[in-house]
N, CA, C and O atoms as CSV, one atom per row, in Angstrom:
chain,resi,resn,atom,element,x,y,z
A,1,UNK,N,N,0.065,-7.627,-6.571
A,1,UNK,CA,C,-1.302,-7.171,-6.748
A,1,UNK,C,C,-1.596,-6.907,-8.226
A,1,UNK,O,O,-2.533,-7.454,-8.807
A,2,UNK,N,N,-0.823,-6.113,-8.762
A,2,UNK,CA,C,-0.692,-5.872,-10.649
A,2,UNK,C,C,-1.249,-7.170,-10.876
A,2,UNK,O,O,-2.431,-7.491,-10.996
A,3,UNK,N,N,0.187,-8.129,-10.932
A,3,UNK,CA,C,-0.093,-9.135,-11.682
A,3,UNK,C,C,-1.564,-10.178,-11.350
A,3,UNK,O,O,-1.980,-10.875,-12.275
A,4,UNK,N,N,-2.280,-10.207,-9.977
A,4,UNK,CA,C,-3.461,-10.364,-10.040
A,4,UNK,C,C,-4.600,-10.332,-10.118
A,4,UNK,O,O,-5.542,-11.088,-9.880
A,5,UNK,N,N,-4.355,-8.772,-10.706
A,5,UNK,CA,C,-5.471,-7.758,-11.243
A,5,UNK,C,C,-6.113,-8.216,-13.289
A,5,UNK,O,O,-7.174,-8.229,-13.912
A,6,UNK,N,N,-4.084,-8.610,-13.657
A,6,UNK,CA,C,-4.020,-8.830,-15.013
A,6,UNK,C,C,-4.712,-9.545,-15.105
A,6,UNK,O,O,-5.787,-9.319,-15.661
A,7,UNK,N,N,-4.277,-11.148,-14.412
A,7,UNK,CA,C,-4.965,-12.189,-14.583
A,7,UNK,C,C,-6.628,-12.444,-14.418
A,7,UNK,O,O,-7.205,-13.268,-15.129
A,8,UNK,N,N,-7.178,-11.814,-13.618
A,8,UNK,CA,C,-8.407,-11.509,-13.172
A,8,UNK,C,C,-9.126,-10.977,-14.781
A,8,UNK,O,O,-10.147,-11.486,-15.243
A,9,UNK,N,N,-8.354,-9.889,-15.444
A,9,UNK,CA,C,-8.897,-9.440,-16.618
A,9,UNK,C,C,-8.975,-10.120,-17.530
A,9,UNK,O,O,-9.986,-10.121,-18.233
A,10,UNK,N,N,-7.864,-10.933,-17.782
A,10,UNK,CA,C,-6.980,-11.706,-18.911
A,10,UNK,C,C,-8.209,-12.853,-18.814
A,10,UNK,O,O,-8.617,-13.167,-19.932
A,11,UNK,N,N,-8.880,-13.540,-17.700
A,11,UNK,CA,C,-9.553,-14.628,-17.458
A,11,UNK,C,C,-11.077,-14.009,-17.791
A,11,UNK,O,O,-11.896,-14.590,-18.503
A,12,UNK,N,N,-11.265,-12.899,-17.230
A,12,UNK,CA,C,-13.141,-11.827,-17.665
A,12,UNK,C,C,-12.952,-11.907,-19.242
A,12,UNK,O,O,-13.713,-12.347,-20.104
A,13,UNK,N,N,-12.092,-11.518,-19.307
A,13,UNK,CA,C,-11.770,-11.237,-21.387
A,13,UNK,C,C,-12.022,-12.114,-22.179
A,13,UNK,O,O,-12.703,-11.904,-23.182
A,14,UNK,N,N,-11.394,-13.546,-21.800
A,14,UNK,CA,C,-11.328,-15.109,-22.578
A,14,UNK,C,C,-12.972,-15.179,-22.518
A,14,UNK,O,O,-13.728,-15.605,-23.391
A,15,UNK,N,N,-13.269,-14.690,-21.354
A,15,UNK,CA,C,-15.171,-15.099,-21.249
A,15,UNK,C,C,-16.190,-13.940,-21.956
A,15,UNK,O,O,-17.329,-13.669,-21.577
A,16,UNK,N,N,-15.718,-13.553,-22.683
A,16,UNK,CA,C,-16.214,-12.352,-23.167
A,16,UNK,C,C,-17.187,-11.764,-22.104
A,16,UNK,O,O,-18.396,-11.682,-22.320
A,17,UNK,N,N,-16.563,-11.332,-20.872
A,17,UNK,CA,C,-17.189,-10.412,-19.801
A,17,UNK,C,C,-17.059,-9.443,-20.124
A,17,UNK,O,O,-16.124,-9.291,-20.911
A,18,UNK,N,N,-17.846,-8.244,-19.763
A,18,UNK,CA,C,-17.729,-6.688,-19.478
A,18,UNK,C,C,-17.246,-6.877,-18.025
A,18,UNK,O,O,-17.575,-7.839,-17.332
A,19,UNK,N,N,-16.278,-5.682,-17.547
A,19,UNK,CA,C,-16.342,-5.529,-16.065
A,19,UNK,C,C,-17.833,-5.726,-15.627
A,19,UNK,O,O,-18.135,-6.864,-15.268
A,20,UNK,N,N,-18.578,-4.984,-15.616
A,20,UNK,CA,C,-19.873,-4.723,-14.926
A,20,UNK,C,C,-21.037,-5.898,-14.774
A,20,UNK,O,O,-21.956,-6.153,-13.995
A,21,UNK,N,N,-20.441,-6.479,-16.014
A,21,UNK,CA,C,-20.499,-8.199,-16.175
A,21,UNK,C,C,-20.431,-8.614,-14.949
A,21,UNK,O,O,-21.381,-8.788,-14.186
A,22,UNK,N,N,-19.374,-8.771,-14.750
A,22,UNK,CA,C,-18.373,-9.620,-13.499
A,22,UNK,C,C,-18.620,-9.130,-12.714
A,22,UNK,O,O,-19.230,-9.824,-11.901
A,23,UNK,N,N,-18.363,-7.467,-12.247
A,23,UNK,CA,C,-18.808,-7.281,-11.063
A,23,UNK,C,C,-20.739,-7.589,-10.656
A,23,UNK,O,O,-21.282,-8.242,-9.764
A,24,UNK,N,N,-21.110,-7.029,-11.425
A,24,UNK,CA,C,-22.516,-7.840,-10.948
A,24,UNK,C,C,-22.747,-9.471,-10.549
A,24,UNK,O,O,-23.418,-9.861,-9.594
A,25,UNK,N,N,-22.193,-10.125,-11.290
A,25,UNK,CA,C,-22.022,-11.996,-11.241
A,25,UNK,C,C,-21.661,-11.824,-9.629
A,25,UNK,O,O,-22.413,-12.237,-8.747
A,26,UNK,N,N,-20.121,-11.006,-9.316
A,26,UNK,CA,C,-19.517,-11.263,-8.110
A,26,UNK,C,C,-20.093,-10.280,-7.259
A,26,UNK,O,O,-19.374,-9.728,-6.426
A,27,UNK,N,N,-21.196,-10.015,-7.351
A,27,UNK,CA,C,-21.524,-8.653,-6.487
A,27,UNK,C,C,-20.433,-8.313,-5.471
A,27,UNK,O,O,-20.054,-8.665,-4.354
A,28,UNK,N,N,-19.985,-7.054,-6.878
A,28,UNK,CA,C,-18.688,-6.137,-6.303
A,28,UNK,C,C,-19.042,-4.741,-7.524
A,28,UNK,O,O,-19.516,-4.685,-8.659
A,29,UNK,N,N,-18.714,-4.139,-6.917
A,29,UNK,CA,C,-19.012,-2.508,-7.147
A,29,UNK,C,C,-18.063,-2.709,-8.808
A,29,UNK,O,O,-17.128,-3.490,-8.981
A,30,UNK,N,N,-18.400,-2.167,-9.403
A,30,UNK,CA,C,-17.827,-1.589,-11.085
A,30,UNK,C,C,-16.700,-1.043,-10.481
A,30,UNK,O,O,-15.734,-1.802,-10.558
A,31,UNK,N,N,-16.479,0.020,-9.899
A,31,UNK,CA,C,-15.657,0.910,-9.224
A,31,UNK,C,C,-14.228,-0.108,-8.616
A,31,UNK,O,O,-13.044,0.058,-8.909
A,32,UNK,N,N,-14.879,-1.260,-7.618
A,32,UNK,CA,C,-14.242,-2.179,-7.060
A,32,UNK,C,C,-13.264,-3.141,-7.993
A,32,UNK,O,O,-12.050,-3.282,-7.853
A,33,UNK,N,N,-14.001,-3.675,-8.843
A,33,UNK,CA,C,-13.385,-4.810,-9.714
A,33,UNK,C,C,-12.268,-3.717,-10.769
A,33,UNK,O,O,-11.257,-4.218,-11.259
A,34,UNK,N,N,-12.533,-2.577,-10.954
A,34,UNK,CA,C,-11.580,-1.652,-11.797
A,34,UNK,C,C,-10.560,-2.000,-10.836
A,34,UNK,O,O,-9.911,-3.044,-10.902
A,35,UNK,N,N,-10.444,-1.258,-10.086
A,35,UNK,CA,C,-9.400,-1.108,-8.864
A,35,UNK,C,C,-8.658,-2.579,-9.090
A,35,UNK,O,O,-7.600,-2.560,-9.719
A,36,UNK,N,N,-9.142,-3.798,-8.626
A,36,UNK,CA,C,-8.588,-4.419,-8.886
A,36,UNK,C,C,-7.689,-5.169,-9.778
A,36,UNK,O,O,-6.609,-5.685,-9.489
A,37,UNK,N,N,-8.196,-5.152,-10.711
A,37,UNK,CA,C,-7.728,-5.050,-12.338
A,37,UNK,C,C,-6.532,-4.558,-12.473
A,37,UNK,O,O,-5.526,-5.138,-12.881
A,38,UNK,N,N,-6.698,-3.048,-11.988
A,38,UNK,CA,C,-5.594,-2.252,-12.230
A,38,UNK,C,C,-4.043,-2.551,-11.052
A,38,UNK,O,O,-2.939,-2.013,-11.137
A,39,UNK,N,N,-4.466,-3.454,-10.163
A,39,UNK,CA,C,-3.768,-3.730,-9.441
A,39,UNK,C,C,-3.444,-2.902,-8.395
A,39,UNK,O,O,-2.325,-2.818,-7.889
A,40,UNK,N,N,-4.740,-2.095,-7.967
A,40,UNK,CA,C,-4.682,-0.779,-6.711
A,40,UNK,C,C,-5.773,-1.409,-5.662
A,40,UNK,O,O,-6.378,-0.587,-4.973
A,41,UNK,N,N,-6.022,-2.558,-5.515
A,41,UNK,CA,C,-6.975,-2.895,-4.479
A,41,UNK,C,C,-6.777,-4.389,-4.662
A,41,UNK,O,O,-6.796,-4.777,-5.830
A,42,UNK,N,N,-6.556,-5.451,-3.543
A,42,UNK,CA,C,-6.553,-6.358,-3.242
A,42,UNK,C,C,-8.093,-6.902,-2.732
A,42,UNK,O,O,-8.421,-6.348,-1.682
A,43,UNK,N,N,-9.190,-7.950,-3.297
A,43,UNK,CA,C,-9.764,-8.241,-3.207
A,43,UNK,C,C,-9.867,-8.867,-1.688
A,43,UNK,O,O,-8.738,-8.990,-1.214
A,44,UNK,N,N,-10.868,-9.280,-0.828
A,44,UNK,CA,C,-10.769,-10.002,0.363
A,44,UNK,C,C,-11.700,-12.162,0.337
A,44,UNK,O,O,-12.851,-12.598,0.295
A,45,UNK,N,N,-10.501,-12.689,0.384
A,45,UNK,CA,C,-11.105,-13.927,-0.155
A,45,UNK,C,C,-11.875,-14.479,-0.378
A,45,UNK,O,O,-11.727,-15.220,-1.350
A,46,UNK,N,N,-13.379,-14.514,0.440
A,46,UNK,CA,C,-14.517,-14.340,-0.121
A,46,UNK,C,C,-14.586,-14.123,-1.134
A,46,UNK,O,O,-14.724,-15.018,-1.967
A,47,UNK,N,N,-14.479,-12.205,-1.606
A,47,UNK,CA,C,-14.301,-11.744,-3.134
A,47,UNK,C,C,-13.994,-12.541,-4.107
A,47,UNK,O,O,-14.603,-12.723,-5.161
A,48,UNK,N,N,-12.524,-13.263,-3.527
A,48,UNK,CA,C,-11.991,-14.051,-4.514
A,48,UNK,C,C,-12.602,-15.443,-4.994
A,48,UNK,O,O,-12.780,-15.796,-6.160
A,49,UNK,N,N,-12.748,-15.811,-4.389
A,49,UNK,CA,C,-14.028,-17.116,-4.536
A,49,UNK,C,C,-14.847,-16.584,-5.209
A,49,UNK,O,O,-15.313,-17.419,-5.985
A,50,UNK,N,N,-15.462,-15.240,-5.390
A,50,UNK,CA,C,-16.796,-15.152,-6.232
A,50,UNK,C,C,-16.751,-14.912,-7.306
A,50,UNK,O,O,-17.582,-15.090,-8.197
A,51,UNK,N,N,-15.424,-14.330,-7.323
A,51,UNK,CA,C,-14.517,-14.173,-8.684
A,51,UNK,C,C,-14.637,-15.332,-9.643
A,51,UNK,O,O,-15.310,-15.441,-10.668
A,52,UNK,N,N,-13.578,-16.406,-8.878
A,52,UNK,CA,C,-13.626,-17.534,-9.449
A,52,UNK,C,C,-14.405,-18.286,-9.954
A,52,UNK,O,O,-14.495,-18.740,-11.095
A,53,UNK,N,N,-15.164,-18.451,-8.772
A,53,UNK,CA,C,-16.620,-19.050,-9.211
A,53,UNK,C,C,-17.159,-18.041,-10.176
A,53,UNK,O,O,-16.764,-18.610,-11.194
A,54,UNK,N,N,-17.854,-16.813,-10.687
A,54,UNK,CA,C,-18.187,-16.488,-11.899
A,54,UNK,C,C,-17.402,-16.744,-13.173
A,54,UNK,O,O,-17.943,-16.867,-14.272
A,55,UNK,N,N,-15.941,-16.826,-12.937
A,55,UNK,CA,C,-15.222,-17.255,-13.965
A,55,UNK,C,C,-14.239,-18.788,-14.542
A,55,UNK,O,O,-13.335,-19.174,-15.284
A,56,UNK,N,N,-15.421,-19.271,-13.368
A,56,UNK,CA,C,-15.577,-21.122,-13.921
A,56,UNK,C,C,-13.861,-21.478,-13.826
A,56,UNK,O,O,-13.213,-21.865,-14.798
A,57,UNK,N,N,-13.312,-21.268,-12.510
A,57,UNK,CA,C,-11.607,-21.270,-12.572
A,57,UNK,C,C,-11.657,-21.491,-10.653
A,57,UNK,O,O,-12.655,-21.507,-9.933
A,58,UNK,N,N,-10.443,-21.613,-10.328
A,58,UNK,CA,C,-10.138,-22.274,-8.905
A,58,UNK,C,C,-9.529,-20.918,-8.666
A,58,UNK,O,O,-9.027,-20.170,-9.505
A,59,UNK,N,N,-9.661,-20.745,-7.415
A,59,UNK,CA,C,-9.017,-19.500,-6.524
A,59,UNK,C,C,-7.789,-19.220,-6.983
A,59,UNK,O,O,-7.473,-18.194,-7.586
A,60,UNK,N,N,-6.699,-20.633,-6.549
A,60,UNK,CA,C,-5.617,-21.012,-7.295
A,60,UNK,C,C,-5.071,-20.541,-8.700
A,60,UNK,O,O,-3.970,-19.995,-8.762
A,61,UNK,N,N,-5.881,-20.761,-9.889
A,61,UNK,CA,C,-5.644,-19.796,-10.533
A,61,UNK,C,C,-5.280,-18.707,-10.954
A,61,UNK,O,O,-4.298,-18.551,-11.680
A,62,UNK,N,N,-6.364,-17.410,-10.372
A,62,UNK,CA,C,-6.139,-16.417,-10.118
A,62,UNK,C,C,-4.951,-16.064,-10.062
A,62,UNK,O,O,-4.586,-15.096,-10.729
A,63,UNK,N,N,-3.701,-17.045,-8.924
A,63,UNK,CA,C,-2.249,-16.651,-8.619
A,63,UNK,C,C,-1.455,-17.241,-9.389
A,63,UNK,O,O,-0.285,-17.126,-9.022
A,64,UNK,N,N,-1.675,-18.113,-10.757
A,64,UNK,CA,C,-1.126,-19.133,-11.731
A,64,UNK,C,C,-0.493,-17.700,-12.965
A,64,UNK,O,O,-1.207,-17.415,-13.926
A,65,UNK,N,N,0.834,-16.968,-12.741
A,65,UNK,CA,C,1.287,-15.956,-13.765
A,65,UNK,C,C,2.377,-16.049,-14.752
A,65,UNK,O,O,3.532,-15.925,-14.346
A,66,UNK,N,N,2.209,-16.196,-15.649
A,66,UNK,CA,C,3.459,-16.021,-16.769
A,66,UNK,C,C,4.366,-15.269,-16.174
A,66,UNK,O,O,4.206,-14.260,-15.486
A,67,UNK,N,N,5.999,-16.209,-16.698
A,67,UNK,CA,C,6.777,-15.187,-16.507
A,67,UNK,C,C,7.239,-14.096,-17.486
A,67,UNK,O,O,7.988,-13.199,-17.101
């Protein structure tokens, strides 16, 4: 979950997003997309798709982590 919280950020960041950015794009709560980030809340796939899709990247992605 961490590590797909990072990536989630690591990918908002490259796009010069604000959270509130993103969560508005993905209509998901400010509150919500933190959580996730931080790796304390697992998004539900839907979510994740809207994710993606605001951040011009494949679902797939998202789970693509450095070792």
């Amino acid at each position: 979950m961490a590590k797909f919280g990072k990536k989630v950020a690591t990918i908002r960041l490259s796009h010069s997003l604000t959270q509130e950015q993103l969560a508005e794009a993905a209509t998901i709560s400010l509150d919500f997309l933190s959580l996730i980030e931080r790796g304390q809340r697992g998004p539900s796939f839907p979510t994740m798709e809207r994710l993606a899709d605001v951040l011009g990247v494949e679902v797939k992605e998202l789970f693509t982590f450095d070792n």
